[in-house]
C-alpha positions in Angstrom: -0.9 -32.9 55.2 -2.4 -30.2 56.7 -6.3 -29.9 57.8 -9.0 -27.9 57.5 -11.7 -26.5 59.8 -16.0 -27.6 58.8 -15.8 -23.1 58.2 -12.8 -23.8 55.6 -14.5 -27.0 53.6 -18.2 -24.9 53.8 -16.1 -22.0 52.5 -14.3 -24.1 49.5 -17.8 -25.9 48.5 -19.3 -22.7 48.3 -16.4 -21.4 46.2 -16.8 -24.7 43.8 -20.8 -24.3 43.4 -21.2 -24.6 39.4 -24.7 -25.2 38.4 -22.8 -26.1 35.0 -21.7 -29.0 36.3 -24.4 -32.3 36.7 -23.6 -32.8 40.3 -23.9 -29.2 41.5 -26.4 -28.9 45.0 -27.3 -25.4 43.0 -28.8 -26.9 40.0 -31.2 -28.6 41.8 -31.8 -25.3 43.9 -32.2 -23.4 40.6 -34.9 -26.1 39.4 -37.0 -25.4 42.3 -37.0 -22.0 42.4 -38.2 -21.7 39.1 -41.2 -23.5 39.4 -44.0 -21.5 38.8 -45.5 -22.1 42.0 -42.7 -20.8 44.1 -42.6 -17.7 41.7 -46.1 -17.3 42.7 -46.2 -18.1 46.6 -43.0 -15.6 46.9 -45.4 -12.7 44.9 -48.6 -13.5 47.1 -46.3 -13.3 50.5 -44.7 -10.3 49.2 -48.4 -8.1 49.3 -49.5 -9.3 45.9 -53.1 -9.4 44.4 -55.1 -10.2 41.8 -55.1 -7.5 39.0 -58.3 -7.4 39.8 -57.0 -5.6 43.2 -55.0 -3.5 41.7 -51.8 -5.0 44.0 -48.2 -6.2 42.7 -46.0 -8.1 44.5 -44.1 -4.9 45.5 -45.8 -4.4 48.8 -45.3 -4.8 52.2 -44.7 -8.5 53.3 -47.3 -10.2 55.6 -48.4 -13.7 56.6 -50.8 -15.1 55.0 -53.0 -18.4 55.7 -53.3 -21.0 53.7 -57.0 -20.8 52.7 -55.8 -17.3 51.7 -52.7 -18.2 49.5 -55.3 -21.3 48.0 -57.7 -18.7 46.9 -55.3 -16.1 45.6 -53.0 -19.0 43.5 -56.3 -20.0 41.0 -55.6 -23.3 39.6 -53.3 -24.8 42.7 -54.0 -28.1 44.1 -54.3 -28.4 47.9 -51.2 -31.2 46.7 -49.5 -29.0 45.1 -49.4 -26.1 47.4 -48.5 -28.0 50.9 -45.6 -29.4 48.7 -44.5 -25.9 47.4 -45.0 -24.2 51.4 -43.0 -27.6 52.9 -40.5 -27.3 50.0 -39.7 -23.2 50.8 -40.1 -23.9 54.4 -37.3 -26.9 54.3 -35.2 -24.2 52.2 -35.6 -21.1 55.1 -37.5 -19.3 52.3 -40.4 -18.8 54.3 -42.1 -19.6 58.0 -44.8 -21.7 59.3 -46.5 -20.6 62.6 -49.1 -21.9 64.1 -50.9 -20.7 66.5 -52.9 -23.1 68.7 -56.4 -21.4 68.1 -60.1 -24.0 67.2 -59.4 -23.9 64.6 -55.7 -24.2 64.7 -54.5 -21.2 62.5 -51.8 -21.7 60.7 -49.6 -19.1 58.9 -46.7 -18.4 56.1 -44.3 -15.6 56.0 -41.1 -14.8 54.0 -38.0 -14.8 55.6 -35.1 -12.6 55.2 -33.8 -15.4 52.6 -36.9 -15.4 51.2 -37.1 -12.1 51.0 -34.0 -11.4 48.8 -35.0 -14.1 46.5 -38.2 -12.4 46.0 -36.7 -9.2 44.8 -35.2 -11.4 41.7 -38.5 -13.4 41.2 -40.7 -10.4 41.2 -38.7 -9.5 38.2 -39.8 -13.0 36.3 -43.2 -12.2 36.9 -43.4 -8.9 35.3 -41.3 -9.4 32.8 -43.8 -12.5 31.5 -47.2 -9.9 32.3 -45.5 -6.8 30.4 -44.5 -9.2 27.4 -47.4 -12.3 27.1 -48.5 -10.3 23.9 -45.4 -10.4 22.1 -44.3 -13.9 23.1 -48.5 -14.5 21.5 -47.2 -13.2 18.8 -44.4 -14.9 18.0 -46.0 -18.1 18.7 -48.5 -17.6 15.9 -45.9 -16.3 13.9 -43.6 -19.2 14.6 -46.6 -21.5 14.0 -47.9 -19.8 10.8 -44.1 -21.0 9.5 -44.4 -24.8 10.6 -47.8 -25.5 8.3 
């Protein structure tokens, strides 16, 4: 019977990831990052604005603090967010620093990780701005049909 190395069973579980299957570690991956709040932290880190400002989430990356990431996600709960920052933190998605200030300031940052999943998330978020009309639309539509 011959063994294998911690590097050859990482390698094979990697290699067997299905999010098909029940059991998968990636389907439970795949539900957070598709929570709406994790779309949104990963836009705000990633340099984007209201449309008020006139910003998308294709700018530079910079830290932000948490009062600002509470003001620019309307509708968050102080919950809600510290669950979603721990969560991304716990994943290597983003960074916590704090710097030992009076106040204590603390701040978030995307990692590299974080970084890559932004680039698909950022398409998510435009692709339900450019087409909110339509999907309107087809609600009413849809609706109009059910009476």
């Amino acid at each position: 019977m011959a063994t294998t190395t911690a590097a050859q069973r990482r390698a094979q579980a990697k290699s067997d990831y299905d999010a098909f299957l029940a059991q998968c570690p990636s389907r439970k991956l795949l539900d957070r990052i598709a929570d709406k709040w994790v779309t949104l932290v990963l836009a705000a880190l990633r340099g984007a604005g209201s449309p008020q400002s006139g910003a998308d989430c294709s700018g530079e990356p910079r830290p932000m603090r948490y009062s600002e990431l509470s003001r620019l996600l309307a509708g968050v709960s102080q919950k809600m967010l510290t669950q979603t920052l721990r969560s991304l933190e716990r994943d290597g998605l983003i960074t916590r620093t704090v710097e030992p200030t009076v106040p204590v300031t603390v701040t978030y940052a995307l990692t590299d990780l974080g970084l890559s999943l932004h680039e698909v998330v950022r398409g998510l978020k435009s692709w339900a701005e450019t087409h909110m009309d339509d999907v309107f639309a087809n609600r009413a539509t849809y609706d109009g049909r059910a009476s």
